[in-house]
C-alpha positions in Angstrom: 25.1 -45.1 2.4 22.3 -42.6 2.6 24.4 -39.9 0.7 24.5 -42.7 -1.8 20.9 -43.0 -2.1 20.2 -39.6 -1.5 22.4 -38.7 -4.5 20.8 -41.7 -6.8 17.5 -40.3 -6.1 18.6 -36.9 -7.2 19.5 -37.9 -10.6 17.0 -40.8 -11.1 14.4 -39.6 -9.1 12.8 -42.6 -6.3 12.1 -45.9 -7.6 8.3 -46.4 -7.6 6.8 -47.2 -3.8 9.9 -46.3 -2.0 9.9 -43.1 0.3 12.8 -41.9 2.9 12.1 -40.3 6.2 15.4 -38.1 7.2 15.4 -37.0 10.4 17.9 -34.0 11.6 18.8 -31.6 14.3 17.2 -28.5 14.2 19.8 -26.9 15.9 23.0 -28.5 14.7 25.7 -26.4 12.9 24.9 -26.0 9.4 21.5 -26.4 8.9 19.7 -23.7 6.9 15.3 -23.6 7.8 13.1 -21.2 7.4 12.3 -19.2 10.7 9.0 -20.2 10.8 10.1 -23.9 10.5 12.9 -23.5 12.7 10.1 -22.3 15.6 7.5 -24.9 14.8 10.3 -27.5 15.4 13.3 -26.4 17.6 15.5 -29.2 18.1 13.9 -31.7 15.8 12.6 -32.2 12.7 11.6 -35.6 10.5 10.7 -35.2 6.4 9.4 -37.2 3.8 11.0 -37.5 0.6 7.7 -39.1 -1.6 5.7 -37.3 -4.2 6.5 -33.7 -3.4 10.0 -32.8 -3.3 12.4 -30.9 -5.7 15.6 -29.4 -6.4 17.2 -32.4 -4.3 21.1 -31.3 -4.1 23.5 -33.9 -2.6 26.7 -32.5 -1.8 29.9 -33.4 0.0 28.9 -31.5 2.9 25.1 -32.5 3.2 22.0 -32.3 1.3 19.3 -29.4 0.0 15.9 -30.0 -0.6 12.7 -27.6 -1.3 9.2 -29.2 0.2 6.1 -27.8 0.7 5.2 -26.5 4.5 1.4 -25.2 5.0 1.3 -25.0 0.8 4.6 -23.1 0.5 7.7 -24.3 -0.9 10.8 -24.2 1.1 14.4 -25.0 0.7 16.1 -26.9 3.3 19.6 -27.2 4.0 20.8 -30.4 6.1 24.9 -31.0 6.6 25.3 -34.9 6.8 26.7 -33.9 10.5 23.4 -33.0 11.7 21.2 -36.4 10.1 20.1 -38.7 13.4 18.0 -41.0 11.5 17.2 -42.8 8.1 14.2 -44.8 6.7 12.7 -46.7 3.9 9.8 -48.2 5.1 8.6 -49.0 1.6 11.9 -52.0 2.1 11.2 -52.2 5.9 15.1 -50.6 6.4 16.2 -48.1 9.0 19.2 -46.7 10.5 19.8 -44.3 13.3 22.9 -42.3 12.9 22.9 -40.2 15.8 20.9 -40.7 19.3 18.5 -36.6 20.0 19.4 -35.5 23.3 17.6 -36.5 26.2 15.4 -33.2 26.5 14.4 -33.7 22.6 13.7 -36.9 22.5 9.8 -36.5 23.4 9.7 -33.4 21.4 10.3 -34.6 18.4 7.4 -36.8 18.1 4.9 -35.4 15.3 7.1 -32.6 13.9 7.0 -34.0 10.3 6.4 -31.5 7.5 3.4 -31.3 4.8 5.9 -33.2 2.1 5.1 -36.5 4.1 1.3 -38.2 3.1 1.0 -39.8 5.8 3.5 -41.0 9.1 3.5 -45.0 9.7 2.2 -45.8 13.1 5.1 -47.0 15.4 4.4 -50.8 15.5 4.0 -50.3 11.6 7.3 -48.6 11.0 10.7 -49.8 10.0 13.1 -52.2 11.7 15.9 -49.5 13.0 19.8 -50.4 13.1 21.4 -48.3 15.9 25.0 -48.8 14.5 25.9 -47.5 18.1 25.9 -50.8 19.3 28.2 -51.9 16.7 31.1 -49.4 17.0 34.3 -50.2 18.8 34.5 -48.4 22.2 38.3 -46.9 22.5 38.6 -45.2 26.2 41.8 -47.0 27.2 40.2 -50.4 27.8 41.6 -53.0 25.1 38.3 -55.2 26.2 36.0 -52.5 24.9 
């Protein structure tokens, strides 16, 4: 679904009022940053696909992007792997793909790049859909 979007948005560019907050592992296989972004946010990271993005590639593999960080462009290299969560709060939708380990999860508050114009306050956000809760458990147990 979101490499759906993602590539739609590449060749159309995003319909008017929508924006998509991607949030990725830092640290996770794959993923090209620069060093400078890779320090500012070490096992985290949350953009903004709005007004200033470019050069969106969507690939079997995972995505590339180039935003602006502190006024300079950079390019961005996220596999699909490495994606924990998904948002359009401009339709209220959200998904999280993957759950940040327990250490990150209080880092990765606030570590959202220049591309974004603002972050929506939590009360204010998206409805998220952990799919987690909707995936069949197989350990053995034919209950699960």
């Amino acid at each position: 679904m979101v490499r759906g979007l993602l590539a739609r948005t590449a060749a159309e560019g995003l319909p008017a009022g929508n924006h998509f907050y991607l949030t990725f592992g830092t640290t996770e296989p794959g993923v090209v940053l620069p060093p400078r972004l890779t320090k500012q946010s070490p096992e985290e990271m949350t953009i903004v696909l709005q007004h200033q993005f470019w050069n969106l590639a969507v690939e079997e593999k995972g995505f590339s992007v180039t935003l602006r960080f502190g006024g300079s462009p950079e390019r961005l290299t996220v596999p699909w792997e490495a994606l924990r969560a998904f948002a359009d709060p401009s339709v209220g939708f959200g998904v999280r793909l993957k759950e940040a380990a327990p250490a990150e999860a209080g880092e990765a508050a606030g570590n959202v790049g220049e591309a974004a114009s603002s972050a929506a306050p939590a009360s204010a956000g998206p409805k998220v859909v952990d799919f987690g809760a909707f995936r069949r458990r197989n350990d053995g147990d034919p209950d699960a």
